[in-house]
C-alpha positions as a printed Julia matrix, in Angstrom:
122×3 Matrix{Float64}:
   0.0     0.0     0.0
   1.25    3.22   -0.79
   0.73    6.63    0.96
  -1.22    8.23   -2.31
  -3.45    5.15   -2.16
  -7.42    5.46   -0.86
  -9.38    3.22    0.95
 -12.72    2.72   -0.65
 -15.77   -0.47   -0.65
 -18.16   -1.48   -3.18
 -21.43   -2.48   -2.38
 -23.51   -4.27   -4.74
 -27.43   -6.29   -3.59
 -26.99   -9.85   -4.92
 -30.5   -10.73   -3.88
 -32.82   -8.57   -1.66
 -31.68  -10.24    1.21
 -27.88  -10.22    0.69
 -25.25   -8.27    0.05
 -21.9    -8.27   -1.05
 -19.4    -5.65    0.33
 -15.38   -5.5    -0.21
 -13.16   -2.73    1.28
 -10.15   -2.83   -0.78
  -7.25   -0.06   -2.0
  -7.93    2.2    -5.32
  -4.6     4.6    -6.52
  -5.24    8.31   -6.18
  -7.27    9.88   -9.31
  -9.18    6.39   -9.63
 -12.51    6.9   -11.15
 -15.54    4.93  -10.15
 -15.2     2.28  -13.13
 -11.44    1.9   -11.96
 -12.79    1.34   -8.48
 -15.17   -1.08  -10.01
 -12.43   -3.38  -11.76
 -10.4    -3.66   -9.28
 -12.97   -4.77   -6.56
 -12.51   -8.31   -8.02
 -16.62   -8.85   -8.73
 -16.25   -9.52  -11.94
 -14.53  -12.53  -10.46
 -17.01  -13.15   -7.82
 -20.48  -12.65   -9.98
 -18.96  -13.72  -13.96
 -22.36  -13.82  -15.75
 -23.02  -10.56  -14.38
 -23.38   -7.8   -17.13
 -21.51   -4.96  -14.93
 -21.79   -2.39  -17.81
 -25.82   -2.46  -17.36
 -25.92   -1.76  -13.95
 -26.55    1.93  -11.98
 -23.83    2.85  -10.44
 -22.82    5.6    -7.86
 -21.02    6.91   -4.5
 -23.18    6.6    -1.26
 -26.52    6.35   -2.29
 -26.24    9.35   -5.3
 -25.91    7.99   -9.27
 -23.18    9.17  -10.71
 -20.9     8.59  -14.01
 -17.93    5.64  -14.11
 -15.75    8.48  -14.88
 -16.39   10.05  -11.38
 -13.29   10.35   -9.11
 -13.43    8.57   -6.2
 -12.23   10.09   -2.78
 -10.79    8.28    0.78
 -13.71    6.38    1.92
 -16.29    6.45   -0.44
 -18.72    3.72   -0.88
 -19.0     3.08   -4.48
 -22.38    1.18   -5.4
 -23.93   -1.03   -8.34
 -27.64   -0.68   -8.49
 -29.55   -3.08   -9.86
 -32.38   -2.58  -12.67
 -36.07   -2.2   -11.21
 -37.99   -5.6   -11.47
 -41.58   -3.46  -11.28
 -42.53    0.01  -12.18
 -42.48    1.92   -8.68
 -45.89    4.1   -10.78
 -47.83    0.94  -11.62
 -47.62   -0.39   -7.39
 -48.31    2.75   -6.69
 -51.25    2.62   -9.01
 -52.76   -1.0    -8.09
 -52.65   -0.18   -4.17
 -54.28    2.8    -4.75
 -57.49    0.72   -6.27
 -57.01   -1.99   -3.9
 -57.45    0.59   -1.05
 -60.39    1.46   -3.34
 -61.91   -1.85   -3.22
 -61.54   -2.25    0.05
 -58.83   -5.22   -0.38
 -55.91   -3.78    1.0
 -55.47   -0.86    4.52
 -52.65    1.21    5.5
 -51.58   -2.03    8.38
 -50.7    -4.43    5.32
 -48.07   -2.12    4.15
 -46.09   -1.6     7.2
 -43.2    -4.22    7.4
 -42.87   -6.75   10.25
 -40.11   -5.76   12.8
 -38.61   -8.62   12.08
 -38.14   -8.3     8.83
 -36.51   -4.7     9.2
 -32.98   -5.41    8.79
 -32.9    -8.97    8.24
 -30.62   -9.7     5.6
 -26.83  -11.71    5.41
 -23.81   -9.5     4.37
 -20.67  -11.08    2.52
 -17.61   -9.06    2.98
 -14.37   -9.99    1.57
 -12.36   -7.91    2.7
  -9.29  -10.08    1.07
């Protein structure tokens, strides 16, 4: 490890409930895609397609030409399975109907939280 040499993690969903996370060493004036390749997932996940996945720095899109900074959490989002507009749509007429109330949206508390974490922190 060098002294010019920042400390940053990727963070990428493999299923809803579990996620894989490495903290590894980027050199200075690495972008996010540099970040990206050197995290070793395309060794860990090889069918995945990584060029089709969203990708940013703590929760904020951003481009794979982005610098990344000491400590940043670089992230690959995944595409959306549903159309967040269309649930919205269908609850709304279930509520209509009388099918579905406010109680069957909120989550269990024990299913707040409740998912496994791989780190490889290798």
């Amino acid at each position: 490890m060098a002294i010019a040499d920042l400390q940053v993690s990727l963070s990428f969903p493999v299923t809803t409930s579990h996620i894989w996370r490495k903290s590894f060493y980027v050199p200075a004036g690495s972008t996010v895609a540099d970040a990206i390749a050197l995290s070793g997932i395309a060794h860990a996940f090889p069918d995945l397609d990584l060029g089709s996945l969203g990708k940013g720095v703590y929760g904020v899109k951003c481009s794979p030409r982005q610098l990344v900074e000491e400590g940043d959490r670089v992230e690959l989002y995944r595409k959306l399975v549903f159309d967040p507009k269309e649930s919205r749509r269908r609850r709304a007429e279930h509520r209509k109907a009388g099918i579905l109330t406010k109680k069957h949206l909120r989550q269990k508390k024990s299913r707040i939280n409740n998912y496994t974490e791989h780190r490889d922190n290798t």
